[in-house]
C-alpha positions in Angstrom: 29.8 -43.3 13.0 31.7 -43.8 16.4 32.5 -41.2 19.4 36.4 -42.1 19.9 37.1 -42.4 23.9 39.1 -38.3 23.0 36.1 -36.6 21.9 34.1 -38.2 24.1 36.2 -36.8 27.2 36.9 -33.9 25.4 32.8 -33.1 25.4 32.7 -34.1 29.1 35.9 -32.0 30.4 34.3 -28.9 28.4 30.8 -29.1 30.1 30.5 -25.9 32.6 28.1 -27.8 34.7 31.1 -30.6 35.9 33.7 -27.4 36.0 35.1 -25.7 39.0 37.2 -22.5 38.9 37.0 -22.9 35.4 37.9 -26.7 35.4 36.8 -30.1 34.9 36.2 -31.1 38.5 35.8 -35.1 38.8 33.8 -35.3 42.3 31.7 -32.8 40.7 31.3 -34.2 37.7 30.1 -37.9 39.5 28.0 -36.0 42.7 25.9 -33.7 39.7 25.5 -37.4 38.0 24.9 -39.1 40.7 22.1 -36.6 41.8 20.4 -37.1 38.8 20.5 -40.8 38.8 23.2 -41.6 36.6 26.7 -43.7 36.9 29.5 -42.3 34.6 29.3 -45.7 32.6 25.5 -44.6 31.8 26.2 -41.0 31.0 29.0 -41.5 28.7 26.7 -44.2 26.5 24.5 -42.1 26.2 26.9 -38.6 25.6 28.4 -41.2 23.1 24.9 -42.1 20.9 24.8 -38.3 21.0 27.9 -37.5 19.9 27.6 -40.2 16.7 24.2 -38.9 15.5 25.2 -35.6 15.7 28.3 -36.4 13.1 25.8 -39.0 11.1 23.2 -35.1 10.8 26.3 -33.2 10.5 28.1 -35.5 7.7 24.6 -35.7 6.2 24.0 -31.7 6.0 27.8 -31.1 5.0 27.8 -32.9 2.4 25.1 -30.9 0.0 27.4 -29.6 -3.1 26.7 -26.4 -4.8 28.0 -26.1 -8.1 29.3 -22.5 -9.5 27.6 -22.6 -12.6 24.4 -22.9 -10.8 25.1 -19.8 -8.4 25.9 -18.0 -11.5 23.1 -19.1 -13.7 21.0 -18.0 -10.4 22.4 -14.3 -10.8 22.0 -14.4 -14.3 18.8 -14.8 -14.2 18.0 -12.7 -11.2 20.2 -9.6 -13.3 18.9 -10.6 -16.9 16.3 -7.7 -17.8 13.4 -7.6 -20.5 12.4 -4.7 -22.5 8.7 -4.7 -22.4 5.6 -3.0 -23.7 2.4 -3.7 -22.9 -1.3 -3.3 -24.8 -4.5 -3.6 -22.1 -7.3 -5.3 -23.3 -10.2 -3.5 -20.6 -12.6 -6.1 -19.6 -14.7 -2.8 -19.7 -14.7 -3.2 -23.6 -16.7 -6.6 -22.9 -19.3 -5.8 -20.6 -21.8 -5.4 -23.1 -20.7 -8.6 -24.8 -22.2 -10.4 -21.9 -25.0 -12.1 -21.6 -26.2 -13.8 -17.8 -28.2 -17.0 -17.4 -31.3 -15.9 -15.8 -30.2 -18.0 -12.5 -26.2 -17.4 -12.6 -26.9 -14.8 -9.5 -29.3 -17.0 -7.7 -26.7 -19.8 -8.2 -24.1 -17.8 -6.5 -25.7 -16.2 -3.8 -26.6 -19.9 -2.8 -22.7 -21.2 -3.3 -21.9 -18.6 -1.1 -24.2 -17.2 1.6 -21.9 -16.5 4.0 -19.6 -13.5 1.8 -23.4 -11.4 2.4 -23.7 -12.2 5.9 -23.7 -9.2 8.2 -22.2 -9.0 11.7 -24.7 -8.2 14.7 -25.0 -4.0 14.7 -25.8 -1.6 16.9 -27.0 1.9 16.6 -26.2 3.7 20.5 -26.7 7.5 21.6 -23.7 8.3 24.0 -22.4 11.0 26.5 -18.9 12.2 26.5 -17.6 13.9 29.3 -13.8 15.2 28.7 -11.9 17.8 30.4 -11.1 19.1 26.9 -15.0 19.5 26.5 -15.3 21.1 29.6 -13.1 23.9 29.2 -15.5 25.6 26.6 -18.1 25.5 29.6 -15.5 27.4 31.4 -16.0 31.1 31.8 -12.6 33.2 32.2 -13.1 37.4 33.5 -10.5 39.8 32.2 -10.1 40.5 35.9 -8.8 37.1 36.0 -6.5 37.4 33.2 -5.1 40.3 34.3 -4.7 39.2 38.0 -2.7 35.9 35.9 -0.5 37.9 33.5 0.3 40.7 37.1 1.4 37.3 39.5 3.5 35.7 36.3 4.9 37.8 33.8 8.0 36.2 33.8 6.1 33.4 32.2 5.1 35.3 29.1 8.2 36.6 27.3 8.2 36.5 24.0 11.5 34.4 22.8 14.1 36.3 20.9 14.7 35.4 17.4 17.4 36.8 14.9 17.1 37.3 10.9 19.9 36.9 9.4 22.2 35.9 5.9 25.3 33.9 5.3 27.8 32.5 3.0 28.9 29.1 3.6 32.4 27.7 2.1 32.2 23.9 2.7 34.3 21.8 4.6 33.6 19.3 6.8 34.6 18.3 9.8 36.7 15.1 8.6 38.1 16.8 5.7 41.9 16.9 5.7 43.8 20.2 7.1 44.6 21.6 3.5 40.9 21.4 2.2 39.8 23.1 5.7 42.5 25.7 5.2 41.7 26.6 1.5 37.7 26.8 2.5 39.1 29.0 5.4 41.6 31.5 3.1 38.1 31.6 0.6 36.2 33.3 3.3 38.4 35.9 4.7 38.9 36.8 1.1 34.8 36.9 0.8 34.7 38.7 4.1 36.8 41.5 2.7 35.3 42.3 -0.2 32.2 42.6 2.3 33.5 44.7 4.2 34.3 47.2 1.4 31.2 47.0 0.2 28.9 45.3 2.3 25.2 46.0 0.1 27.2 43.0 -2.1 26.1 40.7 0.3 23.3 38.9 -1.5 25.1 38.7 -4.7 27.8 37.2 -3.1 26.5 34.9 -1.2 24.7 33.9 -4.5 27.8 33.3 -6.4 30.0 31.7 -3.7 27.6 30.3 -1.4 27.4 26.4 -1.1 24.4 26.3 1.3 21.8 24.9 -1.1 19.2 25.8 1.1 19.8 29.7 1.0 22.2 30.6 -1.4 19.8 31.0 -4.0 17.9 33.7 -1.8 21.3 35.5 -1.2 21.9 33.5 2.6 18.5 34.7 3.9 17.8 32.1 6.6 15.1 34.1 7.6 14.0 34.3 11.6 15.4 31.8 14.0 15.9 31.2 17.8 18.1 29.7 20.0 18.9 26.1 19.7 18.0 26.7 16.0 21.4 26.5 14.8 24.9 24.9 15.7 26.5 26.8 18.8 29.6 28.2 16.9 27.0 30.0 14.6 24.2 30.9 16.9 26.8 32.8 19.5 27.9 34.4 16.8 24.5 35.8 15.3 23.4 36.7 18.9 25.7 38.8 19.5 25.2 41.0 16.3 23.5 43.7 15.9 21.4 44.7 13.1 23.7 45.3 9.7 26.8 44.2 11.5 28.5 41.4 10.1 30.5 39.0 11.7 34.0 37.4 11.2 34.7 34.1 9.9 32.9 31.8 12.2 33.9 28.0 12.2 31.5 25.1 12.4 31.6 21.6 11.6 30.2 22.1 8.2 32.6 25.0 7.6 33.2 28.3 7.0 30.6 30.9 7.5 30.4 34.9 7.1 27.4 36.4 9.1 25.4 39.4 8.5 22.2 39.9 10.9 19.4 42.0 9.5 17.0 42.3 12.0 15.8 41.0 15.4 12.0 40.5 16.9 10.8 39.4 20.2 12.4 39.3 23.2 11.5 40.8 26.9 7.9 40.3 28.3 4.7 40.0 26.1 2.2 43.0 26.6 -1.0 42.0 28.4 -3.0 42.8 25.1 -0.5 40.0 23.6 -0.2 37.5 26.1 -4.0 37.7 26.7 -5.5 34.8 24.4 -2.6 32.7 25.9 -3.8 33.2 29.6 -7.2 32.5 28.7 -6.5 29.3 27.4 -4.4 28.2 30.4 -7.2 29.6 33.0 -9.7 27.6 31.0 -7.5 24.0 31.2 -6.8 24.8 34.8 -10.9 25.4 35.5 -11.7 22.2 33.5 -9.3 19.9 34.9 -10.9 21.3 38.7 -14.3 20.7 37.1 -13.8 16.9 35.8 -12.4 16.0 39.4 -15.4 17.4 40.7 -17.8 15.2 38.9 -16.2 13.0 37.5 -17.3 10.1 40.3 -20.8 12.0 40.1 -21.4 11.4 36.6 -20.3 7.7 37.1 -23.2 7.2 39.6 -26.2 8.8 37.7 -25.6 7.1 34.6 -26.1 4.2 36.7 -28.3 5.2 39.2 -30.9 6.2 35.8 -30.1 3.5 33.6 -33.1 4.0 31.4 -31.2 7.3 29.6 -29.0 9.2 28.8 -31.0 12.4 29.2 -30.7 13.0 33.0 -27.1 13.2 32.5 -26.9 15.4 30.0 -28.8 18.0 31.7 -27.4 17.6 34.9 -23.8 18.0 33.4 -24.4 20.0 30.2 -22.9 17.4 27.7 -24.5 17.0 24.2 -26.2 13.6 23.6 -24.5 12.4 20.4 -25.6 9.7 18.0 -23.9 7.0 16.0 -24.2 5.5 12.8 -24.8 1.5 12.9 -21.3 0.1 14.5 -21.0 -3.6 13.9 -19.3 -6.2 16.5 -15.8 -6.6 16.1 -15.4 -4.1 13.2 -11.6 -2.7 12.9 -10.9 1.1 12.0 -13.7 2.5 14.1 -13.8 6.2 15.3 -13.5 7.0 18.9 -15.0 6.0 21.5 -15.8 2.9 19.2 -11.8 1.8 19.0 -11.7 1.2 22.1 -11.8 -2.5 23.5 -13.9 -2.4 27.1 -16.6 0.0 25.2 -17.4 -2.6 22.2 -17.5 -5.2 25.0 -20.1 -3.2 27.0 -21.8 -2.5 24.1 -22.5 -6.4 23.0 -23.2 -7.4 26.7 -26.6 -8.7 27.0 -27.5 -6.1 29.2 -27.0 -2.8 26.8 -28.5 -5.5 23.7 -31.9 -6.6 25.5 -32.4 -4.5 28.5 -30.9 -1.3 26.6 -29.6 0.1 30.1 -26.6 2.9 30.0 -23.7 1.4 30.1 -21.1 2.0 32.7 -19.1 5.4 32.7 -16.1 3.7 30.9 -12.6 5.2 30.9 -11.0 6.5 28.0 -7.9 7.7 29.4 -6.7 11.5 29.0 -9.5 12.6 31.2 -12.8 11.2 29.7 -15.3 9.2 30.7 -18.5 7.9 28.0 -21.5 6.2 29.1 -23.4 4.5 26.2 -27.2 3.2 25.6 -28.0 0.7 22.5 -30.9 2.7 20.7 -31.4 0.4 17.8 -29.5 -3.5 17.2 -29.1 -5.7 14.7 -28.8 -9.5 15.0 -26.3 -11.3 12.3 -27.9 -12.4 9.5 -27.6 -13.1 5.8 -28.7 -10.5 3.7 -32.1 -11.0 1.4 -31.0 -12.1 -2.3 -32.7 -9.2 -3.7 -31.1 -6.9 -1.5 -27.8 -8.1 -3.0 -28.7 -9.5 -6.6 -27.5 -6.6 -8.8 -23.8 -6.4 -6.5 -24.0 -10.2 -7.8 -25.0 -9.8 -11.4 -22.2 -6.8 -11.7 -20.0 -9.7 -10.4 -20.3 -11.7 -12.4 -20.8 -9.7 -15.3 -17.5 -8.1 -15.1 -15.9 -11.7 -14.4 -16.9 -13.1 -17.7 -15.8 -10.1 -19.2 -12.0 -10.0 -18.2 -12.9 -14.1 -20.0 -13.5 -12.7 -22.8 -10.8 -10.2 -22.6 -8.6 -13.2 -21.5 -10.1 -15.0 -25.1 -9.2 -12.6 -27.3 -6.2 -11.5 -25.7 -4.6 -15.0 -26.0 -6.0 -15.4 -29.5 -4.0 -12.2 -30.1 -0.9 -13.1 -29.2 -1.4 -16.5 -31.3 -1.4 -14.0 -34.3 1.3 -12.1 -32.9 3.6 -14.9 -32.9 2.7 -16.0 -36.2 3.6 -13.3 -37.7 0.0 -11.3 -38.6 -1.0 -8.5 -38.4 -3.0 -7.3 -35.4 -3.8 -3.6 -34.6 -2.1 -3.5 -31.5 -1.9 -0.4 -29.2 1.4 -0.4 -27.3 1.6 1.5 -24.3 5.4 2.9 -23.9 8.5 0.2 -23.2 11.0 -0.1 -20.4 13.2 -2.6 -19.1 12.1 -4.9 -16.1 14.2 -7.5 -14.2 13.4 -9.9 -11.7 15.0 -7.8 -8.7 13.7 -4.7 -10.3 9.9 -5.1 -12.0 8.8 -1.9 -11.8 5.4 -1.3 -11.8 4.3 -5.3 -13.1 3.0 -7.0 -10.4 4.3 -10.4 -9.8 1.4 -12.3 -11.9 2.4 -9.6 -15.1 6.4 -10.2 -14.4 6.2 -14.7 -14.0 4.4 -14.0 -17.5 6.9 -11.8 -18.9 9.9 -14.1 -17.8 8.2 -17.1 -18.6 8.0 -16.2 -22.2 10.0 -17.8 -24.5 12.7 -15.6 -26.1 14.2 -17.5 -28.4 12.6 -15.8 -31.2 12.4 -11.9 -30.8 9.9 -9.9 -30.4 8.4 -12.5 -28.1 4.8 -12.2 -26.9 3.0 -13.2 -23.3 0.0 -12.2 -21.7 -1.9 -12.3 -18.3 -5.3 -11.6 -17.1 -5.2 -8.7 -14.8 -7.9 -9.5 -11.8 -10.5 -6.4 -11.9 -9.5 -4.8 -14.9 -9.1 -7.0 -17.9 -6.0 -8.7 -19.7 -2.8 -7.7 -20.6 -0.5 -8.7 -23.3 3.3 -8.1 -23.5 5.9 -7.8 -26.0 9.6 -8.4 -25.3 11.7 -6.4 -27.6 15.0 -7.6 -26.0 16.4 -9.3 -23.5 19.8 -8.5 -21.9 22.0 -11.1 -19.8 25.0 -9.5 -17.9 27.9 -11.9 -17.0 28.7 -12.1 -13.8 31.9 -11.1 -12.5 34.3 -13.7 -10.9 34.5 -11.0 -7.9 31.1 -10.6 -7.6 30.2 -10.8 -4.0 27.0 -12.2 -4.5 28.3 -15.3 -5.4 29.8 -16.2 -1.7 26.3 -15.4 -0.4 24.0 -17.2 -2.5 26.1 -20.0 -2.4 25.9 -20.3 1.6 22.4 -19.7 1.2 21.2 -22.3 -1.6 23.9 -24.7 0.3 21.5 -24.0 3.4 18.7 -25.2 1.7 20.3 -28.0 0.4 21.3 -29.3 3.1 17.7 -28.9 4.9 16.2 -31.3 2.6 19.0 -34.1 2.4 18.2 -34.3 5.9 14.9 -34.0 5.8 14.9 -36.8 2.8 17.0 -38.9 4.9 15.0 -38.9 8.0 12.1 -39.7 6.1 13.9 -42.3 4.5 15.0 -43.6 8.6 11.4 -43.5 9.6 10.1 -45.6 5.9 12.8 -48.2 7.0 12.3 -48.4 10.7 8.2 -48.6 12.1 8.5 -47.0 15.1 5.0 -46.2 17.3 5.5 -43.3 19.8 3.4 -44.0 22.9 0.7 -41.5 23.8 1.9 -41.7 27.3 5.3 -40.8 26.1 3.5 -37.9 23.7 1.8 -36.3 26.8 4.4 -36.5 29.1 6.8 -34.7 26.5 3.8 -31.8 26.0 
């Protein structure tokens, strides 16, 4: 492997870093060199080695051969599918069966003390101010309401909507100029049977409609507003008035007839109506002026009394809430527990030993919570008889799904010899390897793995938590795979990929057996 003197200045001249204007500059080229230390004579040695390995890696990774027939074989056996039935021996059939050494759950518990280790708990009482919570402290006067709704009516109409029917004759936007035309000539001729008698409209629509989402209720979209529907159609129902029907209106999805039935909404709310909605607003408004107010002031007595929570509460009219136990570094919690800075406050060694309030910590979205460790919990290692009949059950149901496993596998010796074995076969379907349906991957290696040279064939595989299953292949079907199949391109590159990954990786082993090269741990921690 050699870089010829014409690759080599080929690489060189095609290097942006030696270019100017877009080309190979030679004072550039030798000033950038000799910035950097090098002479041209030392560079191009060294561009050469480069250039050599890379076609020694390249020859080496180009050269990995996949054959067609093992592409094909590939997809034969990635398309071939099993008809399968399955029989479930429940390791619940073996329970009683089983019979415990008298130490088999002391054993465990000793093998493995740290599965009943608990984390470090805690149990806290806490304070949650939120301006949510504060509005319901928030008294609102009708005078107040009324004075609202007087200043801003304009801000509580009630939005128009329309109720209307249609017929839709499809054709869509991309469809070609005589399919539009034909959908078009179909609803004029609709449109004037309507018009003659327009109580048909619900039948019609029923029989010609091909909306699927309304022609079965005779077009009743029912009540919409604007921005509901596409422009084209919404212009058009606004401007109807009840029972009127419109022409043929075009959209991009067709051809529609129109008929509006009634309309609601529309101008300004009455106080009465618009009265719950005011409320609600004067209430947000009053608590978001009441958290600024103490929000700072709630910050400092929690701190300034760091004995309780109590003072607080009272001050501020919050309810003093308890937890459960929350352990250290649990995931899923509920709020305030999900959040990161409280868990941390919690832990500290000052809410743990000296069970002071925590620091009003920010939740975002206007709230603050301040907590107080009531109870705690160091890690430990639960007592053996705390745990000893989880253990036992445990066990128990672990040398069940062995005895299922037993007499499972002795079944399908019978099975395969020909007996007779009162089987119960749950129903059969087809599985593949690209499509298992519901077998998990354990169930589907067994199922494949079977020989099926001999039909029915019979597999089986213990099913963790539940028992053992046993499977009976009633056929197997292998598709042949077409020469145009476009798979076959894909998995080729792909498996070729591979291929060529591990001659190279077999060959640089190989370089590194043959040559006993030590890399400096000088060199080593200069590189990192």
């Amino acid at each position: 492997m050699r870089a010829t003197p014409e690759a080599l200045q080929q690489t060189i001249v095609g290097i942006p870093a030696f270019q100017e204007d877009g080309k190979f500059s030679r004072k550039r080229y030798e000033q950038m060199l000799a910035a950097r230390g090098y002479s041209p004579a030392r560079f191009e040695a060294g561009l050469a080695q480069d250039l050599a390995q890379q076609q020694l890696i390249g020859g080496v990774a180009r050269s990995a051969i996949v054959p067609a027939a093992v592409v094909d074989r590939w997809l034969t056996l990635q398309d071939e599918s099993r008809d399968v039935a399955m029989w479930q021996l429940p390791a619940s059939n073996y329970l009683a069966q089983v019979k415990l050494p008298g130490d088999a759950a002391k054993k465990e518990y000793e093998a493995s003390r740290s599965s009943f280790a608990t984390p470090e708990q805690v149990k806290v009482e806490y304070l949650l101010l939120s301006q949510d919570d504060l509005a319901a402290q928030v008294t609102v006067s009708d005078e107040d309401i009324r004075k609202q709704y007087d200043t801003n009516k304009d801000r509580y109409s009630a939005p128009e909507e329309r109720h209307a029917r249609h017929i839709l004759i499809e054709a869509a936007k991309d469809a070609g100029a005589d399919k539009r035309a034909a959908a078009k000539s179909k609803a004029e001729g609709l449109l004037k049977q309507l018009q003659q008698k327009p109580d048909s409209f619900a039948a019609l629509a029923k029989a010609n409609s091909q909306d699927p989402g309304s022609a079965a209720n005779g077009g009743d979209l029912g009540f919409f507003g604007r921005g509901a529907m596409v422009k084209p159609f919404e212009d058009a129902a606004f401007a109807l008035k009840p029972g009127q029907l419109s022409g043929v209106v075009e959209t991009d999805y067709g051809y529609h007839i129109i008929r509006l039935e009634e309309i609601r909404g529309g101008g300004v709310k009455s106080f009465d109506q618009a009265k719950p909605e005011i409320a609600q607003e004067l209430k947000r408004t009053g608590a978001a002026k009441r958290y600024a107010e103490i929000a700072d002031s709630f910050g400092n007595t929690v701190y300034e009394q760091p004995d309780s929570l109590k003072p607080a509460a009272d001050k501020y009219k919050l309810a003093l809430r308890q937890s459960e136990w929350v352990a250290k570094d649990a995931k899923g919690l509920p709020a305030p527990f999900n959040n990161e800075k409280v868990m941390t406050a919690l832990f500290s060694a000052d809410a743990v030993k000296n069970r002071r309030n925590t620091e009003a910590i920010d939740l975002g979205n206007n709230a603050l919570v301040s907590l107080r460790v009531v109870e705690h919990k160091d890690a430990a290692v639960r007592p053996f008889e705390e745990v000893r009949a989880a253990i036992e059950q445990k066990l128990t149901e672990q040398e069940a799904i062995k005895l299922a496993t037993k007499d499972g596998e002795a079944m399908i010796e019978k099975l395969r010899k020909g007996e007779t074995v009162d089987a119960k076969w749950g129903q059969s379907g087809a599985v593949s390897r690209g499509k298992p349906g519901p077998l998990p991957l354990d169930a589907l290696k067994a199922v494949f793995r079977a020989p099926v040279d001999k039909l029915p064939a019979y597999s089986g595989v213990s099913v963790p938590g539940k028992g053992y299953a046993v499977f009976k292949i009633a056929s197997v079907t292998k598709p042949q795979v077409a020469a145009d199949d476009p798979r076959r391109k894909s998995l080729a590159e792909q498996y070729q990929r591979l291929l060529a990954e591990e001659d190279l990786r077999a060959y640089m082993t190989a370089l590194k057996d043959r040559y006993s090269v030590k890399l400096s741990g000088k060199i080593a921690d200069a590189k990192e």
